[in-house]
C-alpha positions in Angstrom: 11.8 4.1 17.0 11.8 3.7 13.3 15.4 1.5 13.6 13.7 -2.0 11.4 11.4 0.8 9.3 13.4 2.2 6.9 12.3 5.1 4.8 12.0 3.0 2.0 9.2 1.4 3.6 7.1 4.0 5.6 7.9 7.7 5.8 7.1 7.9 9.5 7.9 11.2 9.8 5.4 12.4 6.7 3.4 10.6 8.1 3.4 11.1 11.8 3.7 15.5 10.4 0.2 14.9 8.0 -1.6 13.4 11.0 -0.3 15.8 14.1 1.0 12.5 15.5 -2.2 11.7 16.7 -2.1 8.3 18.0 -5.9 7.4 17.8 -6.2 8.9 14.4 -3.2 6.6 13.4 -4.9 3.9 14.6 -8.0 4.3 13.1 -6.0 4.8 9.8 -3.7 1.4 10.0 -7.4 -0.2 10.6 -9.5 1.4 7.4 -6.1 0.5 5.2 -6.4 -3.2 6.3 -10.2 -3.2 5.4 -9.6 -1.8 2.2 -6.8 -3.9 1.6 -8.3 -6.8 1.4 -10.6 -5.6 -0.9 -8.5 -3.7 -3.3 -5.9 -7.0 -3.7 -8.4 -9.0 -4.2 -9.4 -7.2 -7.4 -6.0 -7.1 -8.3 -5.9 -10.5 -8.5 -9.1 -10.9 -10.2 -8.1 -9.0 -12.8 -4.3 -10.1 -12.9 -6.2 -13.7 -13.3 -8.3 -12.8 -16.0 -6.8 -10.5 -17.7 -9.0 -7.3 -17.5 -6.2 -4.5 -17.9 -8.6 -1.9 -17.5 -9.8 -3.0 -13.8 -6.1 -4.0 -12.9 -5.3 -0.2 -13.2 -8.2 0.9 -11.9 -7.8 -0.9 -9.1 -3.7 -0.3 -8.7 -4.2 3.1 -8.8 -6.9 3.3 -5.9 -4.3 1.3 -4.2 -1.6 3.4 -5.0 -4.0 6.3 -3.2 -4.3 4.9 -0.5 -1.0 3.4 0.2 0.4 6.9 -0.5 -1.6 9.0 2.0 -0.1 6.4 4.4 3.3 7.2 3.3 3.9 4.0 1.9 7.1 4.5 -0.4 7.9 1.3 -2.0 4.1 0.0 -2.1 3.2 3.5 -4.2 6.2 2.8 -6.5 4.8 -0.8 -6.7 1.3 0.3 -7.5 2.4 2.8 -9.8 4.5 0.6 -11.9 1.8 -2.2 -12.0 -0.9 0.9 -13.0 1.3 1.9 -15.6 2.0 -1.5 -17.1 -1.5 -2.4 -16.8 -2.8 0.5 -18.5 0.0 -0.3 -21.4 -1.2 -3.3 -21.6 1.7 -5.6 -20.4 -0.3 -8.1 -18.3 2.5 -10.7 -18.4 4.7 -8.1 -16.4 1.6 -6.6 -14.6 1.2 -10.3 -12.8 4.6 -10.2 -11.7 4.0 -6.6 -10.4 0.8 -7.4 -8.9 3.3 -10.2 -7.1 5.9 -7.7 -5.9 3.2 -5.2 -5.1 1.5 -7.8 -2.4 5.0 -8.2 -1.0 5.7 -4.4 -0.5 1.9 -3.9 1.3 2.5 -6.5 3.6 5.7 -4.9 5.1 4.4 -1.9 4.4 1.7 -3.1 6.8 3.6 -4.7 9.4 5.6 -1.0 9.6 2.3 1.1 10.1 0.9 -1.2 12.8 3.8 -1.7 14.6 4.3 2.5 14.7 0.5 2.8 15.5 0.9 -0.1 18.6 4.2 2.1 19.2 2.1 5.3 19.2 -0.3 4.4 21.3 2.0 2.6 23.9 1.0 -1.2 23.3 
């Protein structure tokens, strides 16, 4: 099931064990993450744009939350390291990061709704 998932992109099995592999519930997850998604890279960019290290981690950090309870591996590493360099006050490396960290949550996103279409035979 998990063959074009690797680890390094979804722990499906943390996952699947915090969530009883419960396919609605999955669902329901994969479906608040995109809403909030949205949102939460949006701000990144906002404040990547303009500057504001103090929103840029505030904002990687909830990120990093939420793509964590999700088991995403590489998009919390992302999120962490753009949080950290943020909050040090690196913006010239926290664009780059906020660049790499869209890449990871988009695969990262692709892998969760593909094992939640999986889960719930679709």
């Amino acid at each position: 099931m998990a063959a074009d998932r690797p680890a390094s992109v979804l722990d499906e099995a943390g996952l699947l064990d915090r969530i009883g592999g419960d396919a609605e519930f999955l669902r329901e997850l994969a479906e608040m993450f995109q809403d909030q998604r949205v949102s939460l890279l949006e701000q990144i960019r906002s404040a990547a744009g303009a500057g504001d290290a103090e929103s840029l981690a505030r904002a990687a950090h909830t990120l990093k939350g939420c793509v964590g309870n999700l088991g995403a591996v590489e998009a919390f590493q992302s999120a962490l390291r753009l949080e950290s360099l943020a909050r040090s006050g690196q913006l010239r490396e926290a664009r780059q990061a906020a660049v790499e960290l869209e890449s990871d949550v988009a695969r990262f996103e692709q892998a969760l709704l593909r094992l939640a279409a999986e889960l719930s035979g679709q």
